[in-house]
C-alpha positions as CSV (number, residue, x, y, z in Angstrom):
1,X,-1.6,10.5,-14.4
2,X,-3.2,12.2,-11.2
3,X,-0.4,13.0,-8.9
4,X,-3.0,13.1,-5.6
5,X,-2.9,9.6,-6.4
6,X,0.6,9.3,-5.7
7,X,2.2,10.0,-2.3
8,X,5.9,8.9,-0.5
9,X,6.6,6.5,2.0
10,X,10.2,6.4,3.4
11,X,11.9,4.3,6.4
12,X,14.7,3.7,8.1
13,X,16.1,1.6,10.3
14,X,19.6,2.0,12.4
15,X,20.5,-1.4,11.9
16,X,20.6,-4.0,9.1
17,X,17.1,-5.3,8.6
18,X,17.3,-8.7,7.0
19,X,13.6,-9.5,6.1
20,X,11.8,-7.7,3.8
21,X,8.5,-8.6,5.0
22,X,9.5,-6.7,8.4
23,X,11.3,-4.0,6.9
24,X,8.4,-2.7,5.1
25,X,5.7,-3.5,8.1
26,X,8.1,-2.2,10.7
27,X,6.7,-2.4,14.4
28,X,3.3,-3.2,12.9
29,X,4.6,-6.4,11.5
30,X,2.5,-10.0,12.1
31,X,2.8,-13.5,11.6
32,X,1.9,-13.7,7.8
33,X,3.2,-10.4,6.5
34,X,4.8,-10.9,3.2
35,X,6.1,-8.9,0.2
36,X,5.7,-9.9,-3.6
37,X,9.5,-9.8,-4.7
38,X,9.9,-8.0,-8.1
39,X,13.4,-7.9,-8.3
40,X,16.6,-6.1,-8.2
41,X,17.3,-2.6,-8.8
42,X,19.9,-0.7,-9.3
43,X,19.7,3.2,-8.8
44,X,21.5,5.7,-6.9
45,X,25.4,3.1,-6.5
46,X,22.9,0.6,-4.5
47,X,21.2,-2.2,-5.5
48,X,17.7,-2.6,-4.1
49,X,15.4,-5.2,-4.1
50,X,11.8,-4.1,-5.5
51,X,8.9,-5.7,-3.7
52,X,5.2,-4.9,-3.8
53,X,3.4,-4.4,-0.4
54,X,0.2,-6.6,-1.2
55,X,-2.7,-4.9,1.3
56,X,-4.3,-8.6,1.5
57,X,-0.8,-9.3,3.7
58,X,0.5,-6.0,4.9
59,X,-2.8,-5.1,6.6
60,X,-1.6,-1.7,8.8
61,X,1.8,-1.3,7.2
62,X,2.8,2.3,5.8
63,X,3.8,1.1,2.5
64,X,0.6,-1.6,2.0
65,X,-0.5,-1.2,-2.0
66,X,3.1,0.9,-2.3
67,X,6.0,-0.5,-5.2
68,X,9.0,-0.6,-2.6
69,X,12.8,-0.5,-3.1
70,X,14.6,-1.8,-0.2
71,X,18.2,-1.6,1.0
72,X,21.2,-2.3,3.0
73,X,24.0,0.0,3.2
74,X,26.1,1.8,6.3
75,X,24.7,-0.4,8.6
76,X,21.4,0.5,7.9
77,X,18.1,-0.2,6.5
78,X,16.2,1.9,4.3
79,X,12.5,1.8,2.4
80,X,11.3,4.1,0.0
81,X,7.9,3.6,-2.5
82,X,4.8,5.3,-4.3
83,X,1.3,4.1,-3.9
84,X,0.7,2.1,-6.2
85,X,-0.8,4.1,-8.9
86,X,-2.7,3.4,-12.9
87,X,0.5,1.7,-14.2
88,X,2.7,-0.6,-11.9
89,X,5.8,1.0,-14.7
90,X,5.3,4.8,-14.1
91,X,4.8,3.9,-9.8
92,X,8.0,2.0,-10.7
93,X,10.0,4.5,-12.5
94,X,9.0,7.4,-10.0
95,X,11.0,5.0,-7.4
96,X,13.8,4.7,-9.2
97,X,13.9,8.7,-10.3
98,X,13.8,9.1,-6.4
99,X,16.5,6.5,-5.3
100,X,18.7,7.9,-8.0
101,X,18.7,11.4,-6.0
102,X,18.3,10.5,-2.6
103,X,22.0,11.5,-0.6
104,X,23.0,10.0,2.6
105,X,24.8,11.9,5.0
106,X,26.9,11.0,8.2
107,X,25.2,12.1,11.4
């Protein structure tokens, strides 16, 4: 596996972010943005829905051809996802390995 080929995307939002279409085009999102939904996760005491930002409908998004896991928790929103690299299971796994260490602190 190249690792040049794979590279981080993370959002936020301060507030609950109810489509995921939106969450992972952020301002940039259009009429016709979508996600592929690949299911649920569960990593890190959350459970995270993993979608695929198809470039064909996420032109101009951060995460387009990124494996995303998407979240709700403290009143906030979060995104976090690896371009997509060789194998859709190694892009996959290094999401989870992340989620499983990321720690959210109280401003």
């Amino acid at each position: 596996m190249q690792t040049s080929q794979h590279h981080l995307v993370l959002q936020a939002s301060p507030e609950p972010v109810r489509s995921l279409s939106r969450m992972i085009n952020g301002p940039g999102w259009y009429p016709g943005a979508s996600e592929v939904r690949l299911g649920i996760v569960h990593a890190g005491g959350w459970t995270m829905r993993a979608v695929y930002a198809d470039p064909a409908t996420n032109d101009g998004s951060i995460f387009s051809n990124h494996l995303v896991l998407v979240w709700t928790t403290g009143g906030h929103t979060y995104a976090l996802g690896f371009h997509l690299g060789r194998s859709r299971h190694r892009t996959q796994m290094l999401n989870e390995t992340v989620a499983r260490s990321v720690s959210l602190v109280p401003p």
